[in-house]
N, C-alpha and C positions, 0 to 999 in steps of 0.2 A: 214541732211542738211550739205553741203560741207562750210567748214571757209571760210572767204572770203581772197583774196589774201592781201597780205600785202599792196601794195598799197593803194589799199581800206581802209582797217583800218587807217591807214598815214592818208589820204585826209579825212576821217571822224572824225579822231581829231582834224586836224588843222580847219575845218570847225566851228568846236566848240569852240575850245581851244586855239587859236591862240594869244600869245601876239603881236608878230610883224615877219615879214615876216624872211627869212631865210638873213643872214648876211654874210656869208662866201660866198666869188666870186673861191676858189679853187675847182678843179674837184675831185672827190672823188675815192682814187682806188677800184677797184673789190677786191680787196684782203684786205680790209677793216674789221677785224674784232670785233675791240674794242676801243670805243672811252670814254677817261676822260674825266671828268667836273669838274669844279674850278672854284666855285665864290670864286673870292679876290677881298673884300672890305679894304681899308687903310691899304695895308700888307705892309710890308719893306722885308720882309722872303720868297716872293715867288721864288726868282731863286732860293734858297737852295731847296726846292719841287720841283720844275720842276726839277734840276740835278739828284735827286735821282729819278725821274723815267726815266729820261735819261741813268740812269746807270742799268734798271733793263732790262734785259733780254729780247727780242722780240721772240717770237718764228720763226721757218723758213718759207718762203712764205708768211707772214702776214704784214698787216699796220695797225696801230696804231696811231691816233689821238689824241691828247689832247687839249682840248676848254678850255683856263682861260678866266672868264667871269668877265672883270675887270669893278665894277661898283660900285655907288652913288646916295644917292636920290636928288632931288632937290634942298631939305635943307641943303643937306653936305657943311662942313665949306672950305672954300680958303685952308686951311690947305690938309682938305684930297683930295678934287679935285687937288691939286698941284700933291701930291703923286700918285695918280692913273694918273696923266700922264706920272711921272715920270715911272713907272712900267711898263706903254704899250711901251714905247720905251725900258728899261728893258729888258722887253719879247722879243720883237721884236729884240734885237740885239743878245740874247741867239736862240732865235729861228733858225736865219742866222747861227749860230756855229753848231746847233745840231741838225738841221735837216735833214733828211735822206729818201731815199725809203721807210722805214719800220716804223719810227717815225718822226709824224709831227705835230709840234705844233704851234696850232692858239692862236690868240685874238679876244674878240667878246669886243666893247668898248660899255658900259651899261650903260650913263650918263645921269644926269636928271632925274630918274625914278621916277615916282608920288610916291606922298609921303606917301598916304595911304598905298601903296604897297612893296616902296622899301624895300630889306633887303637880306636875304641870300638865301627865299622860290624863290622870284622872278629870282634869280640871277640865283638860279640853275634850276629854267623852263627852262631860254633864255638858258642857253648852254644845256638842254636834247634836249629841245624842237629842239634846230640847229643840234644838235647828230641824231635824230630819223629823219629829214627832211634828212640825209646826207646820213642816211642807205636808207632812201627812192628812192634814185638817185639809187641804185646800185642794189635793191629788195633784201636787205637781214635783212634779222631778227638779225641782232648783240648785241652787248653787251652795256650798255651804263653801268659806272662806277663811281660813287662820290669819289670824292675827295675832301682834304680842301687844301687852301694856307699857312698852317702851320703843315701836314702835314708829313711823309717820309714813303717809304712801303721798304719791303724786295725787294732784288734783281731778287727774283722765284715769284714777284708780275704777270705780265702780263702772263707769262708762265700756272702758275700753278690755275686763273682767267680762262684762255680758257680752258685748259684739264680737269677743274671740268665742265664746260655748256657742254663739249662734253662729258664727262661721263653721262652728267643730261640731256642729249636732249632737254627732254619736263622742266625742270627748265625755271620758272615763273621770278625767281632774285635770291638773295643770300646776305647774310649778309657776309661779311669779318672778319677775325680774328684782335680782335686791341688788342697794349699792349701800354700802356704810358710809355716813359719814368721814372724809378720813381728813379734815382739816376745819377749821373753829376756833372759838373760843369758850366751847360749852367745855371740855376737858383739857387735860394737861398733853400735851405735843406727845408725851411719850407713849398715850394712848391712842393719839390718830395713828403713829408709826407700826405699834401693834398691830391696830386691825388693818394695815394694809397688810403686812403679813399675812396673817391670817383669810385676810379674803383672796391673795394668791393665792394660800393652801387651798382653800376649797373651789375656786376656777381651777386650777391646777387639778386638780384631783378629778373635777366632774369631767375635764375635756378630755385628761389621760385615756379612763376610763371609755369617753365615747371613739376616741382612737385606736381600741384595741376592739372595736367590729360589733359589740354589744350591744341590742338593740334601748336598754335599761341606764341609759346615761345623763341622769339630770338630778338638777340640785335637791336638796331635798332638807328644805328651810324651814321652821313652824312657822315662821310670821310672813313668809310667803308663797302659801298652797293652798291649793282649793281642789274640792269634789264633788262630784253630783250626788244626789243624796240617794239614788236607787245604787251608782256604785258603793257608795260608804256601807249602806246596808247587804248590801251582796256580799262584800269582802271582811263583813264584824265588825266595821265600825273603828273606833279610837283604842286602841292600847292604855291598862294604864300604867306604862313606865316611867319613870320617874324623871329619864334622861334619853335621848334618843328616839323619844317616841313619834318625831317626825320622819326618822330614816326608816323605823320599823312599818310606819302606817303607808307612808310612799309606796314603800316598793312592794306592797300587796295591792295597790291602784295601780302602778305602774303594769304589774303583771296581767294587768287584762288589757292592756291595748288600747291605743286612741289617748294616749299622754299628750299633751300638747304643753309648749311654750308661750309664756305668754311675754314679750318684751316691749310693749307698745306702752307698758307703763313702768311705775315701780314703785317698790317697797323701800323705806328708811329704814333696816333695825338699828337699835343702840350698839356704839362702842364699847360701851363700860363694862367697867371689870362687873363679876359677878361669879357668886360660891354655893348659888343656890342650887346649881347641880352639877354631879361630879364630870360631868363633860357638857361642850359648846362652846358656844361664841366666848360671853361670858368669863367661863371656867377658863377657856384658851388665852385671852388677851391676860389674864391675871398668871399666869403661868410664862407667857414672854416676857411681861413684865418683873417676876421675880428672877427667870434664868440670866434676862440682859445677857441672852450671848450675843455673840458679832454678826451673825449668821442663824435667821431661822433656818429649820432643817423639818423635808417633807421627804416622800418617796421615792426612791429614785424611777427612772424613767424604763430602766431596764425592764422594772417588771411589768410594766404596761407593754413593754415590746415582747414578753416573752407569752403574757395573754394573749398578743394582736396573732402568734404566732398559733397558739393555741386555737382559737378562734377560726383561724384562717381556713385551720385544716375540717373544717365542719364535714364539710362532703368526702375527704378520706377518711372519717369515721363512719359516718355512714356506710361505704363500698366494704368497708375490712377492719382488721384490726390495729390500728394505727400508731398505740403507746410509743414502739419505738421511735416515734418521727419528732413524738413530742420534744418541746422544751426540758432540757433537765429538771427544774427547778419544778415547771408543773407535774413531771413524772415523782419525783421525789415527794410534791404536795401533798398527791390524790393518790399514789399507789396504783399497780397494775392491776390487781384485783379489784377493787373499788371502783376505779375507773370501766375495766370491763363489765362491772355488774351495771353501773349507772347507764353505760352506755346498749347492754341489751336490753334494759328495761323502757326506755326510751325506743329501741324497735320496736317492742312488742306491744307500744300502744300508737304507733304511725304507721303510714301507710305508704307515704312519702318524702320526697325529699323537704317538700314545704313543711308540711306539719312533725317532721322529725327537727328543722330548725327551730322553728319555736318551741319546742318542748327540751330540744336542746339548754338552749338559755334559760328556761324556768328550771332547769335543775342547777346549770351553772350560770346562777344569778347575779345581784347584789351582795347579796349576804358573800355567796361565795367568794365576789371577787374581791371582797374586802380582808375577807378571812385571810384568802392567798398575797395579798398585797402586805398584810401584816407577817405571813410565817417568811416571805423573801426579806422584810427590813430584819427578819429577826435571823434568817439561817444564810442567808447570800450575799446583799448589799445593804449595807447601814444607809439611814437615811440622809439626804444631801442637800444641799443649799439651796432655797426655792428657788432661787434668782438662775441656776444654772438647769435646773430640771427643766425650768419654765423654756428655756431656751431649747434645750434639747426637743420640748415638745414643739415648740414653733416650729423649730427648722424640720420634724416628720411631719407636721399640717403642711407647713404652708412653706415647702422647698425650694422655692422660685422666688420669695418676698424677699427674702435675706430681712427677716427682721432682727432689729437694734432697740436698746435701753439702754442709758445711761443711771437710771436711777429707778428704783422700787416703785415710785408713782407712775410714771411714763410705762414699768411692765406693766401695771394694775390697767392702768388705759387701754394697753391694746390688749387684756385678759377678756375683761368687757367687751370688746367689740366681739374676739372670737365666740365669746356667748350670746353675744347679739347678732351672730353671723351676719356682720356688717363688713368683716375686713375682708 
C-alpha cells in the first residue's frame, strides 16, 4: 500500500489536531525549506536570538522562515502582557531590518490562551502546527526546527541542519547538538558552576541510557530538535504540556525510526535560573543554586547496569520464560505477571526475532526507562555524586582509556566528546 501524499496526512491532522486555524496571511516560497519555532513567553532577550540566527549562514537557493510565537495565558500579570507587546513591535521592527528572500521572519501573537493550557507545549504547537500548515501550501516535506527565545546557535546552524536531512532522506527528526555557556561575564560564577552540573546530569543520563542496549537513547532538548513535518503529523504533532513537552514529543519521533544526530553544529541555550516551569534547565540551575550542596547528586549507575542486564537478555525472552534470570530490582519493578503478559503480547504480534526487538523496546521504552530509573533511586540505591557515576560510566564505555578529571569542567569536556563520538 502506497503512503498517502502529504497533503492528506496535513489535512488528517489538522482534522484532529487543530488548535486554531493557520495565522500567517504571507505566501510561502517554493524554495522553502526550513522553518523555526520560538515560543517567547515574557522574554526581554529575544532580538539578541533572532540576530544570531540572522547572522547564520542560509544555504544557496533556499528560504528560511522563522515563527516567534509571542504568547500569555489568560491569567498573565499587566506586567507580562505589557512586555509581550512590547516584543511584537520588537520583532516587527527587527524583522523590517532583516528580512530578505532567503530569510523571513514572522510573529504569530498567542494571547489569552486558556489557562488550563497555556505555557511553552501549547506555544510551540501554534507555531509547528503554522510551520507544517505552511509546508502544506507548497507540498513539501520540510524541516520544522525548535528553538528557544534565550537561545544562540552556531553560524553552520541552518547549513549544516539541511545537508545532515539530505544526507538522512528518510530521517524522521534529529536531536541537535547543545553546549551551555559555562563561563562569562553575562552571569554570576555561581551560575556557570551550576549548569555545568546540570549538563553532566543530562550527558550522563542520555549516555547511561544508550549503554544499557536501547535503541531510544538521545537527548531531548526544546531548543535543540527538529522534525519533518509528514513525521510531526503522523505522530499528532506538539503536546501541550506545560513542562516536559520536549521529552514527551521526542520520544513519539524517536519511535518511528531514522533519529539521527546531528553534531556538525550547535545550539547555545541560556544558563539562567528560571521558574517558569516546574521542571528544566531553568527550574534545575535555580534549585542547585538554592540547595548549594557540596556534591550534585544524579542516578546511580547501577541502575543502568541492571537495564543493560535486562536488555541483554532479549533473545531469552523470546525462546522462554525468563523472569527468573532477571535483575531483581527489574523483577521487583514490572512484576511476574505483568511482565509475562507484556511479553506475550509482544509474540502475538511478531513473527520474529527482528520484529519482536523492536516491538520489544516500544513497549519498554523511554517513558519506561525513566519510570524504572526513578522507582531504583527511590527503593534501591539513592542517588550519587555526578562526578562518580560519570566515572563509573567511562570506565563501562571506554575500559581500555583509563579515563581522568581533576575537575567538573575537564569531566564536562570529555562528556561532550562521548556525545560527539569523538573520543
Amino acid at each position: 500500500m502506497a503512503d498517502r501524499p502529504l497533503v492528506s496526512v496535513i489535512e488528517t491532522y489538522f482534522n484532529r489536531f487543530q488548535f486554531q486555524p493557520p495565522q500567517l496571511k504571507h505566501s510561502v516560497s517554493a524554495n522553502t525549506r526550513l522553518i523555526v519555532v520560538i515560543p517567547c513567553y515574557n522574554e526581554k532577550g529575544i532580538i539578541r536570538s533572532l540576530q544570531s540566527l540572522a547572522d547564520a549562514q542560509v544555504p544557496n537557493h533556499t528560504t528560511i522562515e522563522v515563527i516567534t510565537v509571542v504568547n500569555h495565558g489568560i491569567q498573565a500579570s499587566e506586567s507580562v502582557k505589557e512586555l509581550n507587546q512590547k516584543t511584537l513591535a520588537d520583532i516587527e521592527v527587527f524583522a523590517q531590518k532583516n528580512n530578505s528572500e532567503n530569510l523571513i521572519f514572522h510573529t504569530i501573537q498567542a494571547f489569552d490562551l486558556p489557562k488550563k493550557h497555556a505555557g511553552v507545549g501549547l506555544a510551540r504547537k501554534i507555531g509547528m502546527d503554522e510551520a507544517l500548515s505552511r509546508f502544506g501550501t507548497i507540498n513539501h516535506n520540510g524541516i520544522i526546527v525548535c528553538f528557544d527565545a534565550d537561545s544562540l546557535c552556531a553560524p553552520n546552524y541552518f547549513t549544516e541542519i539541511i545537508q545532515q536531512f539530505n544526507n538522512s532522506p528518510k530521517a524522521n527528526g534529529a536531536s541537535i547538538h547543545f553546549e551551555h555557556p559555562i563561563n562569562g561575564t553575562e552571569y554570576p560564577q555561581e551560575i556557570y558552576n551550576a549548569i555545568i552540573d546540570y549538563e553532566l546530569h543530562l550527558r550522563y543520563y542520555k549516555n547511561a541510557v544508550q549503554y544499557t542496549g536501547t535503541p531510544f537513547a538521545f537527548h531531548t532538548i526544546g531548543s535543540s530538535m527538529a522534525v519533518k513535518a509528514e513525521s510531526y503529523a503522523k505522530q499528532g504533532g506538539m503536546n501541550k504540556r506545560k513542562a516536559g513537552e520536549d521529552f514527551y514529543f521526542l520520544n513519539k519521533i524517536i519511535q518511528l525510526g531514522n533519529f539521527i544526530e546531528i553534531n556538525s553544529t550547535k545550539v547555545l541555550p541560556s544558563p539562567r535560573v528560571s521558574d517558569r516551569v516546574p521542571f528544566g534547565t531553568g527550574k534545575a540551575v535555580g534549585e542547585i543554586l538554592t540547595n548549594k550542596a557540596s556534591s550534585f547528586l544524579t542516578y546511580s549507575f547501577d541502575a543502568f547496569i541492571a537495564l543493560k542486564k535486562f536488555f541483554d537478555g532479549i533473545n531469552d525472552s523470546y525462546r522462554s520464560d525468563n523472569f527468573e534470570q532477571l535483575p531483581p530490582s527489574i523483577q521487583d519493578f514490572v512484576g511476574h505477571k505483568t511482565y509475562t503478559t507484556k511479553i506475550d503480547e509482544i509474540k502475538k504480534n511478531t513473527s520474529n526475532i527482528s520484529s519482536y526487538t523492536q516491538r520489544f523496546f516500544n513497549v519498554f521504552d523511554s517513558f519506561w526507562i525513566l519510570k524504572f530509573v526513578h522507582y531504583y533511586r527511590d527503593n534501591h540505591k539513592k542517588n550519587k555524586p555526578i562526578t562518580e557515576e560519570c566515572q563509573k560510566l567511562l570506565n563501562a564505555m571506554y575500559p581500555d582509556k583509563q579515563l581522568k578529571f581533576s575537575n567538573k569542567k575537564e569531566l564536562l569536556e570529555i562528556m561532550k566528546k562521548v556525545d560527539l563520538r569523538i573520543l
